[in-house]
C-alpha positions in Angstrom: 19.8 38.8 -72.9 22.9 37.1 -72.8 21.6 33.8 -72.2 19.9 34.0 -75.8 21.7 31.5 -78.8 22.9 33.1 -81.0 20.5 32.5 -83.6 17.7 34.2 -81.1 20.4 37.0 -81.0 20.1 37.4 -85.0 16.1 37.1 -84.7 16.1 40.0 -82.7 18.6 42.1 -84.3 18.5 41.2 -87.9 20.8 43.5 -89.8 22.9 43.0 -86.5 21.9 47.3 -85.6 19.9 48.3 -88.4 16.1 48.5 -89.2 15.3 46.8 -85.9 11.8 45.7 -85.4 10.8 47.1 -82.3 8.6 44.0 -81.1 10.9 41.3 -81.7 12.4 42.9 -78.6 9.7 42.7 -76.5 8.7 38.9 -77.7 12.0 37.8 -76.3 11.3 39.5 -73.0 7.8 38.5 -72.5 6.8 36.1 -75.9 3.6 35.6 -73.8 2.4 38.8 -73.1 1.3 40.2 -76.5 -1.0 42.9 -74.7 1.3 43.9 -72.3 3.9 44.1 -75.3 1.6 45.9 -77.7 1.3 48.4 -74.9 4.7 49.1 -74.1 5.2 49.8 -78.5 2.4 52.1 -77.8 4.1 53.8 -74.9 7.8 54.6 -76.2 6.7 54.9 -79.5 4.8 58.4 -78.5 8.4 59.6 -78.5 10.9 58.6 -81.8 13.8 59.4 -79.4 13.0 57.7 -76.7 12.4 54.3 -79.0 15.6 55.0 -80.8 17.7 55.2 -77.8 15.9 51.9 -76.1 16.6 50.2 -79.5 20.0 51.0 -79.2 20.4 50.3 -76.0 19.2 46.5 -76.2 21.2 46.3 -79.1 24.5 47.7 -77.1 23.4 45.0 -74.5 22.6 42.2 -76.5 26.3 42.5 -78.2 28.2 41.9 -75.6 28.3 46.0 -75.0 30.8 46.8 -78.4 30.8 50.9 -77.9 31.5 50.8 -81.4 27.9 50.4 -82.8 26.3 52.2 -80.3 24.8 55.5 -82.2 26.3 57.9 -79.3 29.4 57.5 -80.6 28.5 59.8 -83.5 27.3 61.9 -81.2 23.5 62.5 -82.2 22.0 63.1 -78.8 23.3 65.4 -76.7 23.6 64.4 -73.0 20.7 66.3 -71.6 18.6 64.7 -74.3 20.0 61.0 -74.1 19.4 61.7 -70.1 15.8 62.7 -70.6 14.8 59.5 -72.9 16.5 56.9 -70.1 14.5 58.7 -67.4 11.5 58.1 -69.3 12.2 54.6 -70.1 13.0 54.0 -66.2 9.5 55.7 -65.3 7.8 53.1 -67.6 10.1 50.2 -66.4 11.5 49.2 -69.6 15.3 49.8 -68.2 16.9 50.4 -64.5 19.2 52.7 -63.4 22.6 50.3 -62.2 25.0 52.6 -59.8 27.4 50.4 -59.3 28.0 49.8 -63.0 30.8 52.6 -63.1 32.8 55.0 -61.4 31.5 58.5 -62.7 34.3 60.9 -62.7 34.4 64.4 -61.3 33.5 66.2 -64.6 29.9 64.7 -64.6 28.3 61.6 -66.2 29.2 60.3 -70.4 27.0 58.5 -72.8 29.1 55.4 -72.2 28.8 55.6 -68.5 24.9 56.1 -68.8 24.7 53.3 -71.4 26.2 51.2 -68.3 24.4 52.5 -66.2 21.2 52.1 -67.3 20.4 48.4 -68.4 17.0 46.5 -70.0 14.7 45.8 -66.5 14.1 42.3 -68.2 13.3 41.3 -65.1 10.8 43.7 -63.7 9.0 42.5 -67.4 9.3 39.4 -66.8 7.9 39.5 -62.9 4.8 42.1 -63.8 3.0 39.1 -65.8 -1.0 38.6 -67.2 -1.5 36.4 -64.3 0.2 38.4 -61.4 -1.3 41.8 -62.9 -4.8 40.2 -62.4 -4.4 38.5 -59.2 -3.0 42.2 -57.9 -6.3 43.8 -59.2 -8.8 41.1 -57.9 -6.8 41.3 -54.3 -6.9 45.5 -54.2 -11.3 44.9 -55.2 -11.5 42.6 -53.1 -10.5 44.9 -50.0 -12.5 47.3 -51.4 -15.5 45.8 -51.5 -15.2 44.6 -47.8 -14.3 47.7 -46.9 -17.4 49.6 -48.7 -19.9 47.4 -47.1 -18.4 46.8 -43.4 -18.7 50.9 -43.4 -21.9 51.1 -44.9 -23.4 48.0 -42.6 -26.8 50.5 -41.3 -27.7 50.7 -45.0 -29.4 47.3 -44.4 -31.8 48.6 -42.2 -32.3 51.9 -44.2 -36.4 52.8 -45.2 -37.9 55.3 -48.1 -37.3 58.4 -47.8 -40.7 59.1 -48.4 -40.4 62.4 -47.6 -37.5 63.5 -50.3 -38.1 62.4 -53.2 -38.7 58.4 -53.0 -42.4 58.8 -52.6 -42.5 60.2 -56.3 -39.3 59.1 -57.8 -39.6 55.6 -56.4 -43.0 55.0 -55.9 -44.9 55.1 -59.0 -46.8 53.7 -61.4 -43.7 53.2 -64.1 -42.6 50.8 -61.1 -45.9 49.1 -60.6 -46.6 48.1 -63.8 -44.0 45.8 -64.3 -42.6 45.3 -68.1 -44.6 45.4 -70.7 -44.7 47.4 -74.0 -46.9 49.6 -72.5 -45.2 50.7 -69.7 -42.0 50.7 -71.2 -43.2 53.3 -74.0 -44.7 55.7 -70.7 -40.8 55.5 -69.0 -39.3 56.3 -72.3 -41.3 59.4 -72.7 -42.6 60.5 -69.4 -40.2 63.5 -67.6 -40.9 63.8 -64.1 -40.4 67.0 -62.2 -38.1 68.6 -64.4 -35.7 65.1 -64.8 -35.8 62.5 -67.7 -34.1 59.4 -66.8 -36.0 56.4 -68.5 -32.7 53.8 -67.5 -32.8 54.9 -63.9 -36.5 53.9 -63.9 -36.4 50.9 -65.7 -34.0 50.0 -63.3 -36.4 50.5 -60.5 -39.1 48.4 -62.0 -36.7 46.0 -62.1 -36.0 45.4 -58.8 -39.8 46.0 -57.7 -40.4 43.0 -60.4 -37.7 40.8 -58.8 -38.5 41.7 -54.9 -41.5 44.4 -54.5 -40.8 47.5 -52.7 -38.4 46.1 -50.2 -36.3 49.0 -49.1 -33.6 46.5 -48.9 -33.3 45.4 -52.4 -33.0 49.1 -53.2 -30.4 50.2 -50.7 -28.4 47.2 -51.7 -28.4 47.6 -55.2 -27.1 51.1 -54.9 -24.1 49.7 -52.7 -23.4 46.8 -55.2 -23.0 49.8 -58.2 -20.9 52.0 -55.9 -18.3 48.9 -55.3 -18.4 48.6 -59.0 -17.5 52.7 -59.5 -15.1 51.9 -57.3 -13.5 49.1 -59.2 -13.7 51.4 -62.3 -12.3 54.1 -60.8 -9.1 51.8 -60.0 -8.8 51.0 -63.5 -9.5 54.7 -64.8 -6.9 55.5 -62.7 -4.3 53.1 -63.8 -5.1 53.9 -67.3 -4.1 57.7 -66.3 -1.0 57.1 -64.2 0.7 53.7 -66.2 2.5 56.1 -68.4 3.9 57.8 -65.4 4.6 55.3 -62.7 6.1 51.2 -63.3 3.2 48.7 -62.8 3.4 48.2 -59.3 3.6 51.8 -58.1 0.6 52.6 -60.7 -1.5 49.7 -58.6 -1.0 50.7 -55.5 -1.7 54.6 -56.4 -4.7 53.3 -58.4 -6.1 51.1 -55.3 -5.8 54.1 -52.9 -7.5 56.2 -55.2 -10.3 53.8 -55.4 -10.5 53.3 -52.0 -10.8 57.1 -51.0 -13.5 56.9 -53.4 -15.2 53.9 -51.6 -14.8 55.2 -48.2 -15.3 59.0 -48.5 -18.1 60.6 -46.8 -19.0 62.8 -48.8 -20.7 59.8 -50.9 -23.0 58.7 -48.1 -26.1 60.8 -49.6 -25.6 59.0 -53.2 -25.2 55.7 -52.1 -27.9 56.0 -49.2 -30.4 57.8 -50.7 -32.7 55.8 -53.3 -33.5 58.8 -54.7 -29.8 59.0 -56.1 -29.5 55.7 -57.8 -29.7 57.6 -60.6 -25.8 58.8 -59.9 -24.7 55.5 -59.0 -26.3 54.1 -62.0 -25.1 56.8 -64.7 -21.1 56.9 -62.8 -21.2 53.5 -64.0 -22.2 53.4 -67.6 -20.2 56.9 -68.0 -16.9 55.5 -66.0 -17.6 52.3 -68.4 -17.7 54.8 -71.6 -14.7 56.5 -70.5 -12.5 53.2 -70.5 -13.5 52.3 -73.1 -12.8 54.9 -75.0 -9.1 54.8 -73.8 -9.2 50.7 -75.1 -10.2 52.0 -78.2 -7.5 54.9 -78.6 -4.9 52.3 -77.5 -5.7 49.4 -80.0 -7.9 51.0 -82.3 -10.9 48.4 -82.7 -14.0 49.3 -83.6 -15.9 47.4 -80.8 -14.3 49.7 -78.0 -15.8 52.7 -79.4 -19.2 51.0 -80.1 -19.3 49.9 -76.6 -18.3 53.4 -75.3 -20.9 55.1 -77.6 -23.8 52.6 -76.2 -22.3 53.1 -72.5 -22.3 56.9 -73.4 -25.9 56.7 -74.4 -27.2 54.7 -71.4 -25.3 57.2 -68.4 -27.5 59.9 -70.4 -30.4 58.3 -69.7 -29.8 57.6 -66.1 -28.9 61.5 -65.5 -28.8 64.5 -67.9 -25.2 66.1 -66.6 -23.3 62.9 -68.7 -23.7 65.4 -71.8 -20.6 66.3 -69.9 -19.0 63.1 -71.6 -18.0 64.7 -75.0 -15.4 67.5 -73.8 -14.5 65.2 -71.3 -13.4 62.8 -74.0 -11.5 65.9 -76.0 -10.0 66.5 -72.7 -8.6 63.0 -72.8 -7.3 63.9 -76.2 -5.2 66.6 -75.1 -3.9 65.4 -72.4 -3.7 61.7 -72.1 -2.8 60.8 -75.6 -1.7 64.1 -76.7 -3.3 64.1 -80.0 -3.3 66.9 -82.5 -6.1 68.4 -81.5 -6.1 70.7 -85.3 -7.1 67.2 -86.9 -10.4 66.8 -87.9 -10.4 63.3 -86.9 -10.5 63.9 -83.3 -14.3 65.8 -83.5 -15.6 63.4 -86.2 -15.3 60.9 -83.3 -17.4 62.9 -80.8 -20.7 62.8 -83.5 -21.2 59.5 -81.9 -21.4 61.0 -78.5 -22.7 64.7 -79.2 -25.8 63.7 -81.1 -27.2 62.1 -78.4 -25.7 64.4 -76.0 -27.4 67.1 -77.8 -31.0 65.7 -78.1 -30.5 65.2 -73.9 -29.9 68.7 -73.2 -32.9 69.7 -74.9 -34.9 67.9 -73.5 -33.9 68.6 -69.9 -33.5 72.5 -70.8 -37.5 71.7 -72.4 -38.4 69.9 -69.2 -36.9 72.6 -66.4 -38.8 75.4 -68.6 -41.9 73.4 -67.7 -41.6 72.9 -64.4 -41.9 76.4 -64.1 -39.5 76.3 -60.7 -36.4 78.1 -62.1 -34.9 80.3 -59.3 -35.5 84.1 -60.3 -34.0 87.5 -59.0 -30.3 86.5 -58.4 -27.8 88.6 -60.6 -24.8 87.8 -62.3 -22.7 89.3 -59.7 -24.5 86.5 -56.8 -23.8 83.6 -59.3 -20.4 84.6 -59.6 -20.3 84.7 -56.1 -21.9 81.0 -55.4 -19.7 79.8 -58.1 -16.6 81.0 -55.8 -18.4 80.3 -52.8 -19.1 76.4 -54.0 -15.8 75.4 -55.8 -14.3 76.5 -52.1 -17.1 74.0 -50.5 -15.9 71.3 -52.8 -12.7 71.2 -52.1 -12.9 72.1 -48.7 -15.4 68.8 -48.0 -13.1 66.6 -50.4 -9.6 67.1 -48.3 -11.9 67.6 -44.8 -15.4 66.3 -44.3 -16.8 67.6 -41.9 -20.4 69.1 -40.6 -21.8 67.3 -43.8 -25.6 67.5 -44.3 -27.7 66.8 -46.7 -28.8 70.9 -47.6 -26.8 73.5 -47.7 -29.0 76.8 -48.2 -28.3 79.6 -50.4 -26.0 82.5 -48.0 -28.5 85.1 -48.8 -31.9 85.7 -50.7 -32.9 86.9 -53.4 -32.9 91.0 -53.6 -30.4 90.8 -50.5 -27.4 92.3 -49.8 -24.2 90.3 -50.8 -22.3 89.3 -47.4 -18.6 91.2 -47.1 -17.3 87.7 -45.5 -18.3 86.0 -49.2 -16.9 88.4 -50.9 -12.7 86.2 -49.8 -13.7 83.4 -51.6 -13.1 84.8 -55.1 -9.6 85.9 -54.2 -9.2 82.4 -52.1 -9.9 80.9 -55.9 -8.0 83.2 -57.5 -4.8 82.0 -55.3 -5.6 78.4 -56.0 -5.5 79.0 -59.6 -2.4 80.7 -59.6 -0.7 78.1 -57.6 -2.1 75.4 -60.0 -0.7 77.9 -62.6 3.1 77.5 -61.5 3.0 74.2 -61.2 1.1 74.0 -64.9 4.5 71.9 -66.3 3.1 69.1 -64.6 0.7 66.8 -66.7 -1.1 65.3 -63.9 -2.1 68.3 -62.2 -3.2 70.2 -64.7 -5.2 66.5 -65.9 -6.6 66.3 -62.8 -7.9 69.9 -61.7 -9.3 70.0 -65.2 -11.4 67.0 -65.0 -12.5 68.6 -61.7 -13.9 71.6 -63.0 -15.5 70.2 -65.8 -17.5 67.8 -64.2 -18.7 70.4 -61.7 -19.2 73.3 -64.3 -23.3 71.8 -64.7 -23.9 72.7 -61.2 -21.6 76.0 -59.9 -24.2 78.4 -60.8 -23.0 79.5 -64.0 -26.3 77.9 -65.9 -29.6 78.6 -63.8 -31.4 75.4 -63.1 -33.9 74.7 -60.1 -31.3 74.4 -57.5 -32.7 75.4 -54.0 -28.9 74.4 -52.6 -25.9 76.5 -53.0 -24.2 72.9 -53.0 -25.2 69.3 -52.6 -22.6 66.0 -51.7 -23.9 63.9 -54.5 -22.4 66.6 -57.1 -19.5 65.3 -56.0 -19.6 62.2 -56.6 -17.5 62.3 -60.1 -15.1 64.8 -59.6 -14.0 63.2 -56.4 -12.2 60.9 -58.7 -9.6 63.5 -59.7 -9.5 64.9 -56.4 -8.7 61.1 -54.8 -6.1 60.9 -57.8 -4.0 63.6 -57.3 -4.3 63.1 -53.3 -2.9 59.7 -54.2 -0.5 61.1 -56.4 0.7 63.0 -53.7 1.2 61.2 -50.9 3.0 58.7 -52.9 5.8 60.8 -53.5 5.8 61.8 -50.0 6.0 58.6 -49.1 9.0 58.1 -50.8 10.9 61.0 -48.7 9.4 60.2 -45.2 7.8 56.6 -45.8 6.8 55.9 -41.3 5.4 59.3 -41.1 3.2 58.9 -44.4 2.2 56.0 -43.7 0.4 56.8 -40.1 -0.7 60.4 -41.4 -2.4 57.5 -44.4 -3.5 55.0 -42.1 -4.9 58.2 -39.5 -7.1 59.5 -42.8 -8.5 56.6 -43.8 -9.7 55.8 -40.4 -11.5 59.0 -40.0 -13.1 58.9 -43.3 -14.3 55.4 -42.3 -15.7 56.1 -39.1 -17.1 59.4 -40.3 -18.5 57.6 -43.3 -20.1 54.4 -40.4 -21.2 57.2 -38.1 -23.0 59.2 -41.0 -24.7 56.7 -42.7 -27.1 56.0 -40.6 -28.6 59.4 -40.5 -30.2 58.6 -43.8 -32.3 55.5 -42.7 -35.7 57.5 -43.1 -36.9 61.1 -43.0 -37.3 61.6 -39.5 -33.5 60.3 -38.6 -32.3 62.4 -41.5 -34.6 65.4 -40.1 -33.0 65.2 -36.9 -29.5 65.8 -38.2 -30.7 68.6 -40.2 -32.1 70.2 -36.9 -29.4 72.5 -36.4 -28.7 73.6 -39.7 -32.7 74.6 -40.4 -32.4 76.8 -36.8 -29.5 78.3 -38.0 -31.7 79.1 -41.4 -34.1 80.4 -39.6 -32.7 82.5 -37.4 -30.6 84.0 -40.5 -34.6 84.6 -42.2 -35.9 86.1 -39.0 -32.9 89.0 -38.7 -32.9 89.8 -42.7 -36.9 89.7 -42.1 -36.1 92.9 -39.4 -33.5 94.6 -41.5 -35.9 94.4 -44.5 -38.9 95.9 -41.8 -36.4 98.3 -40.9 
């Protein structure tokens, strides 16, 4: 700043330390960054301390440092206070933390040793530009998307799986008979086995149009959309982290979140299985909604909302559990933007979304009553248990993968006996929860293991729906996100305390999740391969049938 004129100096400053305009800061850092600047307002502006003590910082700086019109010398902010606010300005990047400023004395630190101390970061604005920002993104997708199809190079080769699902789901008339305003009035009110998802099919008549029923064209349009949730997921990320990290820790944290979510293998079944384009499909449009939504909270134009409503609308139709959407978005609310959640405001907002939302659970609760396939006999007491039971399975798979399969059968029938071994899981979850309670003073945790349980909540058991699995791989496929955020969260600060160490344990993980992931994969090229991997687990079934057969004889 002190290479300003003078005149620059007076732009900035105006009534030299009164009624500064917060902007004209940030147009001399970066004049040609207005989003980037808009942002930053945005960000310090969330706290009226904070932006008082950056304003008076810049101006202490920009004056050649005069103590005299700094506002600590009246003694307004305690130290603790003026201490929290510079911390929160260095997390954002705004100012950095200059130790060999001053010589602190014994009794502890001053406000006019911290005002030296911490100084405007003009240069980490000035580096983090538009056009760096985007080449950093375009470089982290880039990797990912090499990465996502070296690992998933058998899916070329994949068939139907005309044996689960594909036969009906797939292969159909809706996809035979083209587009036409026939056909497109039967997808948009047909429900097939218990599942409405008109976008899903229209999708698949798509690609029959364009290329018949070539496995291929299936199997690779499923890989291109899970590089895309990918990509979203890195910016879904960023836009949860930015207020937390600088720029350039954010990225990085953002592309290893996305990459976990590329790589894991617990994804193998959605992206390999036709069947399940319907996730792929609807993780896009919803992770689409969700971003948008956040553009719109941040600048406040109409068009981000429109395009998050229509996005909303369009997951729904590819797969009934994105009703999830609107407490999702009031989760945002509370926690990302930390909006006053007594306002009326904030639910007028969600009409958009729960509307629709609303006419889609009636529907599927219409269409599973039909089916007439609804699992009877098990009690409250069981679901309790398979909820316990599950939200172990989860997050056991997502930090370990391993024995992964394709069914995982209920632990007992109906009428039986609950097992005494299931009987740890409640108290494992209870521990969990209380460990995630202590640690409840930290934003990002609690963010994350919300977002968790809410997008599994649809499928733990709690609502009966024709589930013939205690717990499937492709229900995990969104809350993995939060899972692979907080992982990433994680090992970045232990990176910072034993950097070689965290980076092999890093480098060991990915690699496993990789060539799990490669080796997997190609267990799902048709029903007979995918059979064959099953083989154990359906003698293991059966021998559990056969013994409660003799107890029950007995």
């Amino acid at each position: 700043l002190h290479l300003l004129s003078r005149r620059q100096r007076q732009m900035c400053i105006r009534d030299r330390y009164k009624n500064v305009d917060l902007k004209e800061f940030y147009n001399v850092f970066n004049p040609m960054n207005e989003p980037k600047i808009k942002t930053m307002i945005q960000m310090i502006e969330m706290d009226s301390n904070v932006k008082t003590i950056f304003e008076d910082l810049c101006r202490y700086y920009m004056l050649d440092q005069d103590e005299e019109i700094t506002l600590l010398k009246q003694g307004k902010y305690p130290i603790k206070e003026f201490t929290r606010c510079l911390k929160v300005l260095e997390n954002i990047g705004l100012v950095i933390y200059d130790s060999r400023k001053v010589q602190v004395a014994e009794q502890g630190y001053s406000e006019i040793d911290l005002y030296k101390r911490f100084i405007p970061n003009i240069k980490y604005i000035n580096a983090m530009n538009t056009s760096t920002f985007a080449k950093t993104i375009v470089s982290h997708w880039s990797v990912i998307a090499v990465v996502a199809v070296l690992i998933y190079y058998s899916i070329f080769s994949h068939e139907f799986q005309l044996y689960w699902d594909d036969q009906w789901q797939v292969i159909n008339s809706m996809t035979n008979d083209g587009i036409s305003l026939k056909n497109l009035q039967t997808i948009f009110h047909s429900i097939s086995n218990g599942q409405y998802s008109p976008i899903n099919q229209l999708y698949y008549t798509l690609i029959h149009l364009c290329f018949g029923y070539s496995s291929l064209a299936f199997h690779i349009g499923n890989l291109l959309f899970h590089i895309f949730n990918a990509c979203l997921v890195y910016l879904l990320a960023y836009s949860f982290i930015r207020n937390h990290f600088d720029s350039k820790k954010a990225l990085g944290i953002s592309f290893f979140t996305a990459l976990l979510f590329a790589i894991h293998p617990v994804q193998v079944e959605t992206v390999c299985w036709i069947s399940a384009s319907k996730i792929v499909l609807s993780t896009f449009f919803y992770l689409s909604a969700l971003i948008c939504y956040i553009q719109y909270m941040r600048n406040s134009k109409w068009q981000y909302l429109l395009a998050s409503v229509v996005s909303s609308i369009l997951a729904m139709g590819c797969k009934e559990q994105s009703v999830i959407i609107v407490p999702c978005l009031l989760l945002f609310d509370w926690m990302l933007f930390k909006r006053n959640m007594r306002s009326l405001k904030v639910y007028i907002e969600k009409v958009y979304y729960l509307i629709p939302a609303i006419a889609i659970f009636i529907v599927t609760l219409v269409a599973n009553k039909n089916t007439g396939e609804e699992i009877i006999g098990y009690t409250i007491v069981d679901r309790f248990i398979f909820l316990c039971y599950s939200s172990f399975k989860y997050l056991l798979i997502s930090a370990i993968p391993f024995k992964l399969s394709y069914l995982y059968p209920f632990p007992f029938q109906v009428g039986e006996k609950i097992p005494m071994a299931l009987w740890i899981y409640p108290f494992v979850i209870l521990f969990i929860g209380y460990v995630i309670y202590l640690n409840r003073r930290k934003p990002l945790l609690v963010f994350c293991t919300l977002f968790f349980i809410l997008h599994l909540l649809p499928v733990l058991h709690v609502i009966p729906l024709p589930r013939y699995v205690v717990a499937a791989d492709r229900y995990l496929y969104i809350p993995y996100i939060a899972f692979a955020i907080g992982l990433s969260i994680l090992s970045y600060h232990l990176y910072e305390r034993q950097r070689k160490w965290i980076l092999y344990a890093g480098f060991l993980y990915c690699s496993y999740l990789c060539v799990y992931t490669a080796g997997y994969a190609p267990a799902w090229k048709n029903s007979d391969t995918l059979k064959e991997h099953f083989k154990e687990v359906l003698k293991k079934r059966e021998t559990n049938l056969s013994i409660n057969f003799k107890h029950e004889k007995q």
